[in-house]
Structures are given as structure tokens and as C-alpha cells.
N, C-alpha and C positions, 0 to 999 in steps of 0.2 A: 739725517732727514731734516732736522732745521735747521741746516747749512743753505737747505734749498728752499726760494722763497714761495714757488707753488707750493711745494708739500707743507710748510707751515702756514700760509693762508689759507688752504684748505685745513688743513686741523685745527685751527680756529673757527673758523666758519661751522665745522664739525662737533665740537666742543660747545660750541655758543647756543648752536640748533639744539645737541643732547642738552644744554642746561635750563635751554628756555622751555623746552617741553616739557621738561622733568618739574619745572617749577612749576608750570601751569596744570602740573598733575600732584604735585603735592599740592598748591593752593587750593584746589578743590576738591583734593582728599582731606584738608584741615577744617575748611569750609562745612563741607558733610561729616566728619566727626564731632564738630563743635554744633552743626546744627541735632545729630543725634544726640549727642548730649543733653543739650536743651531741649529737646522732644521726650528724651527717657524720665531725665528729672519733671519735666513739668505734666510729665502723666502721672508718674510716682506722688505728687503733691495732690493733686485731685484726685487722686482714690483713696489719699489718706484724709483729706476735707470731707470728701463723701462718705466716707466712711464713722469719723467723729459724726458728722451733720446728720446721717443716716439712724445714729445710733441715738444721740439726745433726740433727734424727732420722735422715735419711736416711743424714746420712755417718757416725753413730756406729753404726746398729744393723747393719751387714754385717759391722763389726769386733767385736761381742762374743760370746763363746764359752759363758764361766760367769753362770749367774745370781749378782747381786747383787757380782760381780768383774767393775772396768772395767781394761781391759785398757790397755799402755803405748802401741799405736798409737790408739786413742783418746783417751790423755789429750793426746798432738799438737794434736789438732784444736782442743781449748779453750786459751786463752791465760791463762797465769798460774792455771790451774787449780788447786786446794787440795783435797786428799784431806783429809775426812775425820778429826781428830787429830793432823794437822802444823801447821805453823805458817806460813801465806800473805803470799806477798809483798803488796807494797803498789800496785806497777807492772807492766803489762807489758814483757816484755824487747823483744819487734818484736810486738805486734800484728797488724800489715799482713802475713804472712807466714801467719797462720792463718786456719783455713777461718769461724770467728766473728770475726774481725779488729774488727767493727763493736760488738760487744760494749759498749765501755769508753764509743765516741762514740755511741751510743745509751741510754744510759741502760740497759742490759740487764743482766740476770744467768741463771745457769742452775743448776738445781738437781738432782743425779741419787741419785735415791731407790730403796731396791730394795724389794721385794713389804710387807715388813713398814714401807714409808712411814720408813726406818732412815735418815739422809742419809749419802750416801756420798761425794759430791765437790762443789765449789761451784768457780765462774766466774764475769766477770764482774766489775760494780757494787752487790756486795753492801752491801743495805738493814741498818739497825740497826735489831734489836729486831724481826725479822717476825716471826710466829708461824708454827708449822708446819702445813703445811695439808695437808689432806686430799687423795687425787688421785681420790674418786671422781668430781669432777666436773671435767667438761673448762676450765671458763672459771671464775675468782675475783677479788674486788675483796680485795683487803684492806689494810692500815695497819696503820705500825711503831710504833714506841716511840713517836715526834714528831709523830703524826698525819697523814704522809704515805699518800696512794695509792699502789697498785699493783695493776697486769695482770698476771694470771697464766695461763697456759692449761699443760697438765698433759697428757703424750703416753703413753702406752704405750712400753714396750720390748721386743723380742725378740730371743735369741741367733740364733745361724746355725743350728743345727738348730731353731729355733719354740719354743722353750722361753722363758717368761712371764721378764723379767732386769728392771724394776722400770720406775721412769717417770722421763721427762725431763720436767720443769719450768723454763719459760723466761716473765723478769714483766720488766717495766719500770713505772719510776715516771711516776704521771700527775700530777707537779708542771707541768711548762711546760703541761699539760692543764686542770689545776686555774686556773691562774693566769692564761691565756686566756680561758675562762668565767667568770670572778671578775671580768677588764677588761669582757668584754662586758655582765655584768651594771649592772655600777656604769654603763658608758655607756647602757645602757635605763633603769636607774633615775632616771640627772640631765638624762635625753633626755626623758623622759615628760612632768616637768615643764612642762620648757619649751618642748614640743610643744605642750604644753597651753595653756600661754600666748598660743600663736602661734594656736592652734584656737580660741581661744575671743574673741581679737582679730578673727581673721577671721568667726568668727561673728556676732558684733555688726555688722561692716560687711555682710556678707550677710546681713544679716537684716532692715538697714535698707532696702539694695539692695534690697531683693526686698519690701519694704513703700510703695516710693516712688510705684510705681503705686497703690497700695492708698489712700496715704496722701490723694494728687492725686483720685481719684474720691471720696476721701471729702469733703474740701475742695468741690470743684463740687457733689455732691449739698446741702451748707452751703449755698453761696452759691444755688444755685435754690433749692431750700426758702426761703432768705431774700428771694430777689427775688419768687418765688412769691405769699410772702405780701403784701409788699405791693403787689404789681398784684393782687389778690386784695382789701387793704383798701381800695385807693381808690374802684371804682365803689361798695364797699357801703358807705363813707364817705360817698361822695354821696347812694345812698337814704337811709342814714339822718337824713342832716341835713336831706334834702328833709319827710321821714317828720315831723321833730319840728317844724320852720319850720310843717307844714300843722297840727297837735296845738296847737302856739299860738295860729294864728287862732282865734277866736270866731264867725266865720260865710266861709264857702267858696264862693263864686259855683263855677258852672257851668263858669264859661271856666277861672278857677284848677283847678280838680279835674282840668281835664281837660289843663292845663300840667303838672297836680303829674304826674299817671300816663305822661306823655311824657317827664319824665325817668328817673323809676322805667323805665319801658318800654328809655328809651336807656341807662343802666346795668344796666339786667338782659341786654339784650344783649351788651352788652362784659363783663358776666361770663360769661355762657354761652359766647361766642367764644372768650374765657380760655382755660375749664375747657375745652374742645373743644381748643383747641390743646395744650395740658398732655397730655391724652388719648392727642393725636397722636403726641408728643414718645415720651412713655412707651409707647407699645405699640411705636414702628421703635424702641427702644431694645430693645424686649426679643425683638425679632424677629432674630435669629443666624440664622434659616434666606431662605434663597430668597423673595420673595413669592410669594405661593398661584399653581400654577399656573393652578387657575379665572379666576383675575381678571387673568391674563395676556392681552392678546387685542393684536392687530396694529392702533398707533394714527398715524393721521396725523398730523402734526405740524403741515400747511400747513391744515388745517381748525382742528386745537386754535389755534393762534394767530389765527385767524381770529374763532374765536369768545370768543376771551379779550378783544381789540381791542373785538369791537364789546359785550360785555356793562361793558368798561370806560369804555367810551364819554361814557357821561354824568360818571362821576368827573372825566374829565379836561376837560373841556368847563367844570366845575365850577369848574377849580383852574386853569381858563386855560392849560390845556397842550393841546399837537397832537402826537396819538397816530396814529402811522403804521405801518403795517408795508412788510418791503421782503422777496417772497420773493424768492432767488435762485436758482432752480431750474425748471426747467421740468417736471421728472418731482416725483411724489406724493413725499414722504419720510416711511417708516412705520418705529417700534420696536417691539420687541414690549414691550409695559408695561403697569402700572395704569391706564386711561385718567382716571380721576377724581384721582389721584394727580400726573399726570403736567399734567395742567389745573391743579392747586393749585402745583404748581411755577411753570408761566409768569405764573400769575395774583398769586401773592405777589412774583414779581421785577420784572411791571409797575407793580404796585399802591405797590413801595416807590421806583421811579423816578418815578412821578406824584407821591409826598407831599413827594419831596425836591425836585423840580424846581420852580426858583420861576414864577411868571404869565406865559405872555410865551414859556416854554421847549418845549423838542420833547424826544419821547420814541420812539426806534423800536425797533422789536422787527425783528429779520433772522432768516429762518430761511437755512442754507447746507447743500450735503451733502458730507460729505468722504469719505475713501478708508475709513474702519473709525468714522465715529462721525456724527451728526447735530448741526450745531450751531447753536444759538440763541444769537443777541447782544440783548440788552437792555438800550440804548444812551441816556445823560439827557444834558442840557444843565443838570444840578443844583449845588450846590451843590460836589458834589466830597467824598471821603474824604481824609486825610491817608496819608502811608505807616505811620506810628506807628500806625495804627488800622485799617486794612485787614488784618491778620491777626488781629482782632477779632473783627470785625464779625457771624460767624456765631456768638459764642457767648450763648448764652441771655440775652434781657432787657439785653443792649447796646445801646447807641444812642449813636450816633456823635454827633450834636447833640439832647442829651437835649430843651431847650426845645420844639424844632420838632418831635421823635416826639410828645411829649406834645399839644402840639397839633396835632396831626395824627392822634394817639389812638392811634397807636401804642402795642404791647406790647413789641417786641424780641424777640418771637418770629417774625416772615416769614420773613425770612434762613436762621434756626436750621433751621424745617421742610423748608423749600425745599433747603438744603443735605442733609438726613437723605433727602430724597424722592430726589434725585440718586443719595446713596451708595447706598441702597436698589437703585437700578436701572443698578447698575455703573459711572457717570456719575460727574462732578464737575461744580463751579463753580469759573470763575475769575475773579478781578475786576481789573481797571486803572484808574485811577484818576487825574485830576490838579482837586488843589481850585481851586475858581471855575471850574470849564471842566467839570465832568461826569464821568459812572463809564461804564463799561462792563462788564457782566456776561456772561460765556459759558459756556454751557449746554452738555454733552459726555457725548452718551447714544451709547452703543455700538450697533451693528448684530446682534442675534443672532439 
């Protein structure tokens, strides 16, 4: 197949289609995993924000009294807390002992602001360089001095009598955040590639895969077109050489003229038998459906073979062969079939057992009934198939012993028809075979 420069243009073209689509379908299959990713993490972060921020709200705001003044049983609750214009340690003294314990090993901080957005105390893993933010809104992204991320979400506060005391502000850093999303990227980015690579390998091989049938009908439509033609040149090779031979003569007796038109005549017949078989070939080829049920009718078999025998009668009388039949049945055996289809069948597997079988030889034709199929044996005393060539023999313009087809005038189209007529009518042929001893053909039409 890439000897031939259609069939590899087209597998490439095929190949390039599978790879490009296949990419534009993992590209936004990476896209949509990396975007869920970052949807699942950055939920996961805000309900663990919410969750810190939820829980210091709860236990700061029943202990404050004054606005904008945090009172000393609240600054308990924060660890290592820093008011304000003092100067903050660097460690917690016991973490694990306060109500944000988790603070330090979270990456957290906390920020307590009063109405005028004024900072009044800090906790916590305080970031370098944040900027001060705003608390009209509940949730913020923002970065320090060094380019870091950070989560912020930003609560309301109220005294013990409902008077407005400022807002708690609680962020953590979205570095190990950042730096997850960063790995996952880099791995879709050198993943794509060489996805790519693998898609576009395997598109080449599926492309070929999936051309091989394509490539085999294309091959046998060659090779018929080729054998085609020249069973197609040889009879008109004959008229024409008959044609010029007579243009030569000078003067054409009566008896010649009427020699020259019996060849013309016997080559114009073996062309139109040709082109009629061709015909044949090509219409149960393009027949996918059912045969007509019009032309379906209930056919005897024990007559069809009856009258194949004796129309063949004289052929074999001809060729010094003894044509017998052997029913084995006592009841009628009918399929429902083509009947004229069905006669072209018995008559081309008798007709190819009479031309192989040498002077001298016997040819029987058996009809038998079995439990689900009808069967015909069409039995020589011929020459005999080889095993090398018996899985042939049905294809188009073969011939097992080209010399003796030839003389015998043979096309290498019986077999081929005869086989097409069978499949046609749910049926098969089977052959057996032993050279110098004779074939056997059997004929296996189903009951419907």
C-alpha cells in the first residue's frame, strides 16, 4: 500500500485528520482538568478560611464590649497576638493550648481592624509587604512585596450589646496552591506533546488498519479490469485477424465466406457470453439486498437437475464423458429461489466437471436432503485440484490448468458466478479435492 502514491496520501491526510482532532480533544480535555482542579482546590481553600474565620468569629465576638477595643480575654484566644504598636514575638510560647492553635501550621494569619479599617492587632503567619485591604468585600486575592498569593475573607464584628466593633480578617498563603497548579501545568504541557506523538503513531497505524480492506478491493478491482481486458482482446483478436486474412484475398469463394462468418459468428459469441457474464458478476455484486421477492418462487431441485443432465447431454457424449445422476430421495426437494439462477448454478458446476474430466471419465451429479439444507454433489473422475489451488479457484478469470481452460474455452468466470449465485441464496459451495482421482463439489442451499 505505500508503494501507491493515492493510498499513502490518503493515509496521511487520514492520520493528520485522526491527530489533529485527537489533539484538539485532549487539549480541552487538559484545559477542563486543570481548570477543575483549580475549581476543586480553590473551593477546598475557602471553606477551610471559612471555616478558621467562622470559628475565631464565634469565640471572639461574645467577649467584646467596646468598639474598636479588644479586650484581654480575647487576646487569649489568638496566639502570639501583637497589638498594634508593640513589638511581636517571633514564636508561639504553646500554640496547641489556644483556641487558633492551627494558625502557625496552616499557613494562616489574622487581622483585627476596627470601623475606620485602623489595624488594631495581628496573629498568626504574618505575610511581608501585604497591602491593606479593604473589608467591603467578603473574599480577596491579593500579593505581598515578593509576589506571593493570598486568601482573604474579611467578617464583621459586634460587641455584646450589637454595636458595629470592626472586622476580623483571616488569609492564608496560596503558595503550596500556586506551586501545585504550576506542577500540574508543566505536566499537561510536556504530556501534550507526547500524547501527541503517541496519537499521531497510532493514527498512521489506524488509518492504514482501516485502509486495508479499501486498499485489497482496490487491488482485485486491478486485477479484473486487467484480466477483463484480456479475455475481452482475445476473441476480438481473432475477428480481427480473421477480418484482415479475408481483406488480403483477391477473390473469396462461397465456402471461405461462409468459414470466415463462422468464426466471426464463434467469437462474437464468446464475446457476448463474456460481456453477459461480467454483467452477472457486476449486478450480485452490487445487490446488498435480498433477491426480488417476485422472482422468488418454490423450485424443484430433482427436476432442475434433471433437466441440466439431459440439456447437457450431448456436451458430454462429445467429450466422451458419462453423465449420470443419482437422486437420493424419494420425496420432491423444493427451495424457495431464482429458478433460472438456480439452473445457472447446477449447469456451470456440471459444465466445469465435463471440460476437466478427461474421455473415458464419469461425471455424477447427486442430489440428497438433509435436516436444514438441500444438497447437490457434483462429482468428476478429472484431473483433480491441487490443495495449493482449491482456495482459488472461485476467484475471477482463475484457472487451475490454464492450457486445458483455454482449450476448452474457458473464461474462469463458472466457478466465480456459480459461487456468487450460491451466496446470493444463503447457500455456499464446498470443494474436495484429490489430483489424478477427481473433485467434488457441494452445493448447500438452505430450507426457507
Amino acid at each position: 500500500m505505500n508503494q501507491n502514491k493515492l493510498f499513502q496520501l490518503t493515509r496521511w491526510r487520514l492520520a493528520s485528520w485522526y491527530a489533529g482532532v485527537m489533539g484538539l480533544i485532549l487539549s480541552l480535555c487538559g484545559l477542563g482538568v486543570y481548570e477543575a482542579i483549580t475549581h476543586a482546590h480553590w473551593v477546598t481553600i475557602d471553606r477551610e478560611l471559612e471555616s478558621v474565620a467562622g470559628t475565631l468569629h464565634d469565640s471572639i465576638e461574645p467577649l467584646l464590649k467596646q468598639p474598636g477595643r479588644l479586650e484581654p480575654a480575647a487576646e487569649k484566644l489568638l496566639p502570639d497576638i501583637c497589638l498594634a504598636g508593640q513589638e511581636c514575638q517571633n514564636s508561639p510560647t504553646n500554640p496547641a493550648r489556644h483556641t487558633a492553635g492551627a494558625l502557625h501550621q496552616g499557613a494562616y494569619y489574622v487581622r483585627l481592624v476596627d470601623l475606620s479599617e485602623r489595624l488594631i492587632a495581628l496573629a498568626g503567619s504574618q505575610p511581608t509587604g501585604l497591602p491593606a485591604t479593604s473589608t467591603e468585600k467578603l473574599w480577596r486575592t491579593l500579593k505581598d512585596a515578593g509576589g506571593n498569593r493570598y486568601r482573604q475573607i474579611s467578617l464583621p464584628l459586634h460587641t455584646q450589646n450589637n454595636r458595629d466593633w470592626g472586622y476580623l480578617q483571616v488569609g492564608r498563603s496560596l503558595k503550596d496552591f500556586d506551586d501545585y497548579l504550576a506542577a500540574i501545568a508543566w505536566i499537561l504541557f510536556l504530556g501534550l506533546p507526547i500524547a501527541m506523538i503517541a496519537v499521531a503513531g497510532a493514527g498512521w497505524w489506524l488509518a492504514g488498519l482501516a485502509m486495508q480492506p479499501i486498499y485489497r478491493s482496490y487491488q482485485q478491482i486491478q486485477q479484473f479490469t486487467s484480466d477483463a481486458a484480456h479475455e475481452l482482446r482475445t476473441p476480438l483478436a481473432a475477428i480481427r485477424a480473421t477480418v484482415e486474412s479475408v481483406l488480403r484475398m483477391t477473390h473469396l469463394s462461397d465456402c471461405e465466406a461462409r468459414d470466415t462468418l463462422r468464426v466471426i459468428e464463434r467469437q462474437n459469441h464468446r464475446l457476448s457470453q463474456l460481456v453477459q457474464d461480467l454483467l452477472l458478476l457486476s449486478r450480485m455484486d452490487r445487490e446488498t439486498q435480498p433477491p426480488n421477492p417476485q422472482s422468488q418462487i418454490l423450485c424443484c431441485l430433482n427436476d432442475l437437475i434433471s433437466d441440466v443432465a439431459e440439456e447437457l447431454a450431448d456436451l458430454a457424449i462429445a467429450a466422451g464423458v458419462k453423465l449420470t445422476t443419482d437422486i437420493r430421495t424419494n420425496k420432491p426437494v423444493a427451495v424457495v429461489g431464482d429458478e433460472e439462477q438456480l439452473y445457472r448454478l447446477v449447469l456451470n458446476l456440471v459444465v466445469n466437471a465435463i471440460q476437466y474430466t478427461p474421455a473415458g471419465g464419469q461425471v455424477t451429479v447427486i442430489l440428497e436432503r438433509g435436516n436444514h439444507h438441500a444438497m447437490i454433489h457434483v462429482q468428476d473422475t478429472g484431473i483433480g485440484i491441487v490443495p495449493a489451488e482449491q482456495t482459488r479457484i472461485f476467484d475471477r478469470f482463475y484457472r487451475v490448468n490454464s492450457d486445458r481452460s483455454r482449450h476448452t474455452g474457458g473464461s474462469g468466470l463458472g466457478l466465480p458466478i456459480a459461487q456468487a449465485i450460491a451466496q446470493a441464496h444463503q447457500g455456499s459451495i464446498q470443494v474436495s479435492s484429490i489430483l489424478n482421482k477427481g473433485s467434488s463439489f457441494t452445493i448447500l442451499l438452505p430450507f426457507r
